[in-house]
SEDREN-285703 format. One record per residue (C-alpha): residue in one letter; x, y, z. Coordinates in steps of 0.02 Angstrom, whole numbers, plus 32768, in hexadecimal, padded with zeros to 4 digits. Example, Ala and Ser with C-alpha at 12.3 -4.5 7.8 and 13.67 -1.06 7.14 Angstrom:
<pts>
A82677F1F8186/S82AC7FCB8165/
</pts>
This chain:
<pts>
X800080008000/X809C806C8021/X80DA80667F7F/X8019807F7F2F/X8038812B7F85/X80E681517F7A/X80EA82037F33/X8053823C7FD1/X80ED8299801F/X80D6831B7F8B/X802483487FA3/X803F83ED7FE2/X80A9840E7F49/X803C83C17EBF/X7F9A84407F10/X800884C77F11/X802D84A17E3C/X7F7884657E1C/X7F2184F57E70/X7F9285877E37/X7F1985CA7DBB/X7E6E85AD7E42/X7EB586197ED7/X7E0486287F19/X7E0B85647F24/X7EC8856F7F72/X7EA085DE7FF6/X7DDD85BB8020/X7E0584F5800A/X7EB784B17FED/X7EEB84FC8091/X7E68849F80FF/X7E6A840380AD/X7F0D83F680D9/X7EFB84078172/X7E75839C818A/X7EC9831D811E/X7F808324819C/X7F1B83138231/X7ECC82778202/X7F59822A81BB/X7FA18235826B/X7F1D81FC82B1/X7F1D815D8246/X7FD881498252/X7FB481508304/X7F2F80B782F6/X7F9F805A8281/X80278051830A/X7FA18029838C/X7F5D7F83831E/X7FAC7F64829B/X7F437EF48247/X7E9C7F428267/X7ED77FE48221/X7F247FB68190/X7E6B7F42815B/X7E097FEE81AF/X7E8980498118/X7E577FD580A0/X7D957FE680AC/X7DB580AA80AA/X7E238090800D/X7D8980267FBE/X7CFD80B07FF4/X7D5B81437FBC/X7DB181137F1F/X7D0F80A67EDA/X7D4580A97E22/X7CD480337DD5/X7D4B7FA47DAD/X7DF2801D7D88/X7E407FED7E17/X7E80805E7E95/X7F4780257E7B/X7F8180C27E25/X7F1781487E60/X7F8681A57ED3/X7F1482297F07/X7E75828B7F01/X7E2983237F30/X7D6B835A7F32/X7D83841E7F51/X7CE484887F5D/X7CCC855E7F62/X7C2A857F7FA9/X7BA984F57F4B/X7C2384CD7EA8/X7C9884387EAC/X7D2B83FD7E5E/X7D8F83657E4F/X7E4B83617E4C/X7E8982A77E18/X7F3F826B7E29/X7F7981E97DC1/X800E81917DE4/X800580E97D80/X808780C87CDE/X800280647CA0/X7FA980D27C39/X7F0C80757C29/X7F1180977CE5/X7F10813F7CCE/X7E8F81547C3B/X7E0C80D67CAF/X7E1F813E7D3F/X7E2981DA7CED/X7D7581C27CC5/X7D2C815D7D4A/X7D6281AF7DE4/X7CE581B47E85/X7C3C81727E3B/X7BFD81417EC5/X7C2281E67F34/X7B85824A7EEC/X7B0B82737F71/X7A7B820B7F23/X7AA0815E7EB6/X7A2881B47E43/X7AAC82457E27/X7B4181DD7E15/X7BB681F07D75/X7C5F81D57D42/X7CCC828F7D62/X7D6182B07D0C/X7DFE83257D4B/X7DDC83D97D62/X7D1E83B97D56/X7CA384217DBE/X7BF684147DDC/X7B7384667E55/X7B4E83F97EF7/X7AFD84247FB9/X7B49849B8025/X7BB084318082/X7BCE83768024/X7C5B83C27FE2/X7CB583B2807D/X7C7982F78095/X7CBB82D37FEF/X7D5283088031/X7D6782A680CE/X7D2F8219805B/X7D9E822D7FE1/X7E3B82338037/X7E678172807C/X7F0281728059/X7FAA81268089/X80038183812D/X809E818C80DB/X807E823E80D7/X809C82448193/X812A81DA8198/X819582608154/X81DA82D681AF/X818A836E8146/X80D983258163/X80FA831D8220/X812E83E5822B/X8098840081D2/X802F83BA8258/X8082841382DC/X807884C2828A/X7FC084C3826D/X7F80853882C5/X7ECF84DF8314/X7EDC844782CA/X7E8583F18346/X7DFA8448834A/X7D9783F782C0/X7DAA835C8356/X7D7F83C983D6/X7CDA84158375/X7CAA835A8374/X7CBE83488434/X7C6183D18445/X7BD883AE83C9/X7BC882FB8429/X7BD5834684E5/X7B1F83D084A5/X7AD183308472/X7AF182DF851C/X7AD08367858E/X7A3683EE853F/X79BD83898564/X79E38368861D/X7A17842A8617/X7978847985F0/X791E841C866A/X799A845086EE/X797484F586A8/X78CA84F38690/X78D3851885DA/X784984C18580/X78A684BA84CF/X79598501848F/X79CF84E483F3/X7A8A851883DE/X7B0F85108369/X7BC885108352/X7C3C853C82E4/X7D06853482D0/X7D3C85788231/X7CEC8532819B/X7C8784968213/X7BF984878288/X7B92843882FC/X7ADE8435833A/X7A7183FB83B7/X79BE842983FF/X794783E7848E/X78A9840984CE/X77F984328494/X77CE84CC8436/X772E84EF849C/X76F584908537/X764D848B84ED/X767A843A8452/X76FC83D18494/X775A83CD83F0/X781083AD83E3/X788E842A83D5/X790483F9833A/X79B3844682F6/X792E84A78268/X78C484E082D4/X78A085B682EC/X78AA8605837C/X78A786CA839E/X796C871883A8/X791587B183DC/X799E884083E9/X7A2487EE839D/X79C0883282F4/X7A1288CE8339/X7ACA889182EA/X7A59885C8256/X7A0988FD8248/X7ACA89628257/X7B0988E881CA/X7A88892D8155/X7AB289D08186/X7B5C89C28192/X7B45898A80C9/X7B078A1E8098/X7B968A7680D9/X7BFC8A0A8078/X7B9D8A4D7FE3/X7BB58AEC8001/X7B018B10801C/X7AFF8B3980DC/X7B738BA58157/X7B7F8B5C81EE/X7BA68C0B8237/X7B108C7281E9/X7A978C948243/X79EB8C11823C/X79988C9F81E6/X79F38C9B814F/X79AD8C05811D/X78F58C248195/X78D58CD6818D/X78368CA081FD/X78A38C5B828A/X785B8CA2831D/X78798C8883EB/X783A8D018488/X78DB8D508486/X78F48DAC83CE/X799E8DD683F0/X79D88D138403/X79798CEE837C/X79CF8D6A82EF/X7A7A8D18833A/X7A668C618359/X7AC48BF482D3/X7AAC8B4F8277/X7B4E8B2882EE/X7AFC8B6B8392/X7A6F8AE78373/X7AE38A4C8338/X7B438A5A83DD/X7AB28A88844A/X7ADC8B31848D/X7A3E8B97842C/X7A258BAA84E4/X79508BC784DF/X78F08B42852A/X78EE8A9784D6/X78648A2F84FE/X77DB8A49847C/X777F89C98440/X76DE8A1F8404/X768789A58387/X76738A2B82E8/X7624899B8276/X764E8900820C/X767189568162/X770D89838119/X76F58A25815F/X76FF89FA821C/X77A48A3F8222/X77998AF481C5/X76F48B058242/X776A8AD782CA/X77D38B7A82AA/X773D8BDE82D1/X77228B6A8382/X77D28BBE83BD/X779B8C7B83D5/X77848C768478/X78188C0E84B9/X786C8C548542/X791E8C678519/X79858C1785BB/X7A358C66859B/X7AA28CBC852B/X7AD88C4B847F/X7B6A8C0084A3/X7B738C0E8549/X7B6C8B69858B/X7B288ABA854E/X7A5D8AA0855C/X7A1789FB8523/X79A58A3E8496/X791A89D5842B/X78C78A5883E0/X797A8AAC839A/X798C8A08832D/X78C88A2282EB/X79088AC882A7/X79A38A7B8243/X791689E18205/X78C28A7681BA/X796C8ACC817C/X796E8A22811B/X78DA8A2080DD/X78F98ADF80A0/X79798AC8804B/X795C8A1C7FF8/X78A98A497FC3/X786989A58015/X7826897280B4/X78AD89138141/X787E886C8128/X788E88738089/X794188C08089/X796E884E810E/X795887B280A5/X797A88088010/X7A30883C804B/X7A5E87CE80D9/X79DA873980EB/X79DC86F38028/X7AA087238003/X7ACA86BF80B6/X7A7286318082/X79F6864F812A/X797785E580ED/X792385CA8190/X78EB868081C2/X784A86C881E1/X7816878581E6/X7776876C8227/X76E286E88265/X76BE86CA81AE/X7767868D8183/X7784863F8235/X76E085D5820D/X77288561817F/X77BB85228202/X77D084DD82A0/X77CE85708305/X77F1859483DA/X776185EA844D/X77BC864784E0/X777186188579/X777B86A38610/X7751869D86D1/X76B8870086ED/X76CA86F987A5/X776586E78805/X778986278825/X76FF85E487C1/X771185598734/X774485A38674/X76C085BB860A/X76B485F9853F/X76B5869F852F/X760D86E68500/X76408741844A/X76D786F583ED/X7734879E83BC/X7753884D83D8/X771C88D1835A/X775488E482B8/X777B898782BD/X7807895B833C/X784A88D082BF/X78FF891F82AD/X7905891C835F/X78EA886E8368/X782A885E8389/X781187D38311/X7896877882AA/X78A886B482C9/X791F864D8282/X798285A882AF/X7A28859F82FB/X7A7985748270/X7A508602820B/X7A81868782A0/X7B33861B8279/X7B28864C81C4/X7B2187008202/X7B9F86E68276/X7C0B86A081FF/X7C0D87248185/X7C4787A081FF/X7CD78734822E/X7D0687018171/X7D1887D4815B/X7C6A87EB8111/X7C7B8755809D/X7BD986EE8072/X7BFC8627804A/X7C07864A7F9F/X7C9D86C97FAE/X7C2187517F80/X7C4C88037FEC/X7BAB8827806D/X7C0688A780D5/X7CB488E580B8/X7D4488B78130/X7D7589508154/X7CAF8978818F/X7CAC88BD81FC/X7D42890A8259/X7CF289BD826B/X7C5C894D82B3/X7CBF89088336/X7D3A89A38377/X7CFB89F98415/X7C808A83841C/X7C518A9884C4/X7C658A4A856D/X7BF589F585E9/X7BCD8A178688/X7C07899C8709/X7B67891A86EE/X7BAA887386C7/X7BA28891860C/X7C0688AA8596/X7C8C891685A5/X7C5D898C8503/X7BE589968477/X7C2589AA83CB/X7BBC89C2831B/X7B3289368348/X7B9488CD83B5/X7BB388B78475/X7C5F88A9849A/X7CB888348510/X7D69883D856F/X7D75878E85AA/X7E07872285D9/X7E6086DA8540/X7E25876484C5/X7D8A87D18474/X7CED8799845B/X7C5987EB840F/X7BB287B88408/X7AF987ED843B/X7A7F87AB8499/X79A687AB8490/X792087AB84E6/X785E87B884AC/X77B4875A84E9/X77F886C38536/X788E86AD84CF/X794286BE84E6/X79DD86BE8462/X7A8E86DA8479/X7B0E86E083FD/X7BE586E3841D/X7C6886EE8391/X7D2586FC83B9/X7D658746831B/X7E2787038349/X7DF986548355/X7D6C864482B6/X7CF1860C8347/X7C27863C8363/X7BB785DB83CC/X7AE5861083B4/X7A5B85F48436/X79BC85F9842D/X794485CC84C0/X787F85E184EC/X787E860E858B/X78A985D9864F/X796085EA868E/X79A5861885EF/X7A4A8668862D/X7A7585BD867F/X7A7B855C85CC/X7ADF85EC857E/X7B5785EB8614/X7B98852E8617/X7B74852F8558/X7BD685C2852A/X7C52859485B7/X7C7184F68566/X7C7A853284C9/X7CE385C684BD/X7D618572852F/X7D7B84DD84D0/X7D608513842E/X7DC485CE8429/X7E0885D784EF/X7DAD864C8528/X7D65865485E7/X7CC5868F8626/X7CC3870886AD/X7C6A86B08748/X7BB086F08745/X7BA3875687DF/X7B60873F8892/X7B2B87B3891B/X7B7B87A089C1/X7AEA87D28A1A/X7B4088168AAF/X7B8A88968A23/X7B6B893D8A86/X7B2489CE8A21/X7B6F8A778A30/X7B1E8B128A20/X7A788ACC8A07/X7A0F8B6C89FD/X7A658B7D8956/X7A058AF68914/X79588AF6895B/X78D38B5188EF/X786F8B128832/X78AC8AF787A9/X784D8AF9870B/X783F8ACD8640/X77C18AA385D1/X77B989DC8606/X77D289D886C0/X77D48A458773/X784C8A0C87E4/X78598A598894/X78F88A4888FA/X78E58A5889C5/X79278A3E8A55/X78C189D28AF4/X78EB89FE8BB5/X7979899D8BB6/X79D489F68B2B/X79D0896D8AA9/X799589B589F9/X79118960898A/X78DD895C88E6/X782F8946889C/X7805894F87E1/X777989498799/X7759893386DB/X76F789C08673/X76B589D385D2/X76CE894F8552/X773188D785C5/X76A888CB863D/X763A88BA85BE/X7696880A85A7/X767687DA8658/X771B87FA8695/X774A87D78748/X7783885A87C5/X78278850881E/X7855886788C7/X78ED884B8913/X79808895898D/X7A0C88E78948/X7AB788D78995/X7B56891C8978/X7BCC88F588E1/X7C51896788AA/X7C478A3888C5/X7B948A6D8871/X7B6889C58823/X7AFE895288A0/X7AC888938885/X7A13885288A5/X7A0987BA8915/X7978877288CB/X79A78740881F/X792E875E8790/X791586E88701/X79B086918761/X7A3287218752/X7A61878487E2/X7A8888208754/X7AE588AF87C2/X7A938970879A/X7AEC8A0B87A1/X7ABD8AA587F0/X7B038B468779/X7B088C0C8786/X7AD98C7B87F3/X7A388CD68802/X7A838D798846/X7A4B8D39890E/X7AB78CAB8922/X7A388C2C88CE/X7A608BB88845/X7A1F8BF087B2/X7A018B4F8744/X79EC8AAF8774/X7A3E8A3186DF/X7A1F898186C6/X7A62899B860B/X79DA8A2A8605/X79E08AC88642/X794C8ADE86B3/X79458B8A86E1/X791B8BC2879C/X785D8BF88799/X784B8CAE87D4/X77EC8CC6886F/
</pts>
């Protein structure tokens, strides 16, 4: 078999002289085939010295599979490669036999059998290329190549394997992929999540997994295609497809909203004339957030949305500081819309959804209803058993804040994916430009001290964690809950998506697990009061706190211990939303930590400002809640 193979120790060379007029092959395929090819070579040479005899028959069946030539024989056929850009595929044969009948039967009989369907199988010849699904290309592949480990035995191969950089994480991806299937299920009920699906990816590969029902009514089976709500991570989507029209030269990110929405109007005129397209990508617009007024079903919802925002108190200068801010991102859905001449959904799929390959999205109800699709399920009072949430979505007209749009985990990866590949769809095609994916991710303000990220950039949250950057986003809407993490160094993204309960626990030892295997990166441990913690300076606290979704009142009993109470207004008690109630302790200078956790996270708050009498003048929880005037 040795000398079958003899000339393997020249593979590297022969790609680099075949594949010097296809650079889009060399560098999008060559390169990680080879890889993958080294790494199992010393895996087998491992086996081989292990058992002998079983490895080298184990060889031989892999020789017969791979090389089926349909009575050629496989004696001179050195070598062959099934390379694939995006859905197009093309065979690279290596013949090797001085028989040159050998060469002229293999030459046209190479692979029949490794079509995806017997009723597609056909002879291929060298060089030829033909369309095929997504990803069979890189099962060809991994098919294809049973070769001898002479490779490996030379002292070049064995360099090679010790330079790649993360070549074992193809092996580790497939620990991880089996370690989900093991432990979601038992997960979500230790969570009390009813349903949840995630997905993995390292470079070019991926893994799935989901668990669960999709409603407790139905009982039906969560499944690796099935939607669920990503809720604000449509923010990032919603920055991509305005950070493309930048690109085009159609939008300045430091003009002022009303060059593009004259109409633009907020309580305070003077904001208005000077907030930016940038203010409201990084959240510091700075008027209040929350509005989720329903303004309709038609493609109109959002240019009648505009007019809902007159009367919005403006909380702080633009720019001044970071504000969590829903309706901001409604505005640059309708700067879309203006300048595209079409409504947001229909931009969305139009430039991110269909050139993605995002087959499994949904806009709204009537596209949710032809797939298997999650109901959130919410706690209407404190303690009691999860039930589905009374209305399925939010309003349209808060769509590009992330009111509405479903879609598997697997398609939140192909998003993912083309921010990591430098705006690069599977086909090679340009989405965003580099330079604009790095803009996206570069600082533009800092949070306060909340257990969040530690800045926001264009779209996405950013994170200083041990072993490098991450960015990512997370989302929250009726009952649902998504999170998605990409660390850009280490070609790495893990999606989330979960229908309610303890969420933040499956993300935790998910993402944990992931990011930490996979890219090493640790998770910060989630934090936990020390409820002796004392409070100083407590009258700096106590007093209300208001927006346009809840009142929460801060005071302080007889003893001197503070408390908080909120209770949800507007369209989040609409929804049945509990009320909270808990002690607050101490934590670090202004920021303080409940005791109580809600929906399982003990999330700190941070007191901020100064309202001229030694009060706090905003409570933040991510928002700004300004101190009501008495």
């Amino acid at each position: 078999m040795d000398e079958r193979h003899e000339d393997l120790e020249r593979i590297p060379d022969w790609l680099e002289h075949e594949l010097a007029d296809k650079p889009d092959v060399h560098a999008n395929v060559a390169r990680p085939f080879l890889h993958w090819f080294l790494l199992r070579r010393a895996r087998q040479r491992a086996a081989i010295r292990r058992h002998p005899a079983s490895a080298d028959r184990d060889l031989r069946r892999r020789v017969s599979v791979a090389y089926l030539v349909g009575g050629g024989g496989a004696q001179g056929l050195t070598h062959l490669l099934v390379a694939g850009v995006g859905g197009t595929v093309v065979l690279f044969v290596r013949i090797a036999s001085p028989r040159a009948e050998t060469r002229k039967g293999l030459r046209g009989r190479v692979v029949t059998s490794l079509l995806p369907h017997p009723s597609k199988r056909r002879a291929a010849r060298f060089g030829q290329s033909y369309q095929c699904p997504g990803r069979m290309w890189w099962e060809w592949t991994k098919r294809a190549v049973s070769a001898s480990p002479k490779l490996l035995r030379s002292r070049a191969g064995r360099d090679a394997v010790q330079k790649l950089d993360g070549s074992d994480q193809l092996n580790k991806l497939e620990e991880v992929g089996a370690w989900l299937r093991r432990r979601l299920p038992d997960l979500l009920v230790e969570s009390q999540v009813p349903g949840a699906a995630v997905a993995v990816q390292a470079g070019d590969e991926w893994v799935e997994s989901a668990a669960g029902v999709l409603s407790t009514a139905t009982g039906v089976d969560a499944t690796v295609d099935s939607l669920f709500q990503i809720g604000s991570i449509t923010k990032v989507m919603t920055a991509t497809l305005v950070m493309q029209l930048a690109d085009e030269g159609r939008l300045d990110l430091d003009a002022p909203v009303r060059a593009v929405l004259p109409e633009f109007r907020i309580a305070d005129e003077e904001a208005a004339r000077g907030i930016t397209t940038r203010h409201l990508l990084s959240h510091v617009a700075g008027f209040e957030g929350d509005i989720f007024t329903d303004t309709g079903k038609g493609d109109d919802c959002l240019e009648k949305y505009l007019g809902v925002l007159r009367d919005v108190p403006q909380l702080f200068e633009p720019g001044a500081m970071f504000s969590y801010n829903n309706a901001g991102y409604c505005v640059l859905g309708r700067i879309v819309e203006v300048l595209r001449e079409e409504p947001f959904d229909v931009c969305a799929r139009r430039h991110l959804f269909t050139p993605l390959g995002m087959s499994h999205t949904a806009s709204d109800p009537y596209e949710a209803i032809v797939h298997r699709t999650a109901v959130g399920h919410i706690e209407t009072v404190p303690g009691a058993p999860l039930e589905p949430t009374p209305v399925w979505a939010l309003a349209r007209s808060n769509a590009p804040a992330g009111s509405m749009l479903a879609m598997r985990a697997r398609d939140l990866l192909a998003f993912a994916r083309m921010h990591l590949a430098g705006g690069r769809g599977p086909d090679g095609v340009t989405v965003l430009g580099p330079e604009t994916v790095q803009a996206m991710q570069r600082p533009q303000v800092t949070l306060p001290d909340i257990d969040q990220g530690a800045a926001w950039g264009l779209g996405w949250e950013l994170f200083d964690l041990s072993g490098g950057t991450v960015i990512g986003h997370d989302g929250n809407t009726i009952g649902q809950s998504a999170f998605l993490r990409l660390v850009p160094e280490r070609d790495v993204a893990v999606a989330i998506v979960t229908n309610g309960g303890l969420s933040r626990r499956v993300y935790t030892e998910i993402a944990g697990r992931v990011l930490g295997e996979l890219a090493g990166v640790g998770l910060p441990a989630s934090p936990v009061p020390d409820v002796g913690a004392p409070v100083a300076e407590t009258s700096r606290y106590v007093g209300t706190y208001t927006s346009s979704t809840a009142e929460t009142t801060v005071s302080r009993d007889t003893a001197g211990r503070l408390w908080l109470e909120r209770t949800p207004r507007g369209a989040i008690a609409e929804l049945d939303e509990a009320p909270y109630r808990t002690e607050l302790v101490g934590r670090r200078g202004d920021t303080l930590i409940p005791v109580e956790p809600e929906r399982g996270v003990h999330a700190p708050l941070a007191f901020l400002g100064d309202d001229g009498q030694g009060h706090a003048l905003y409570l933040h929880t991510g928002r700004a809640e300004r101190r009501a005037q008495r």
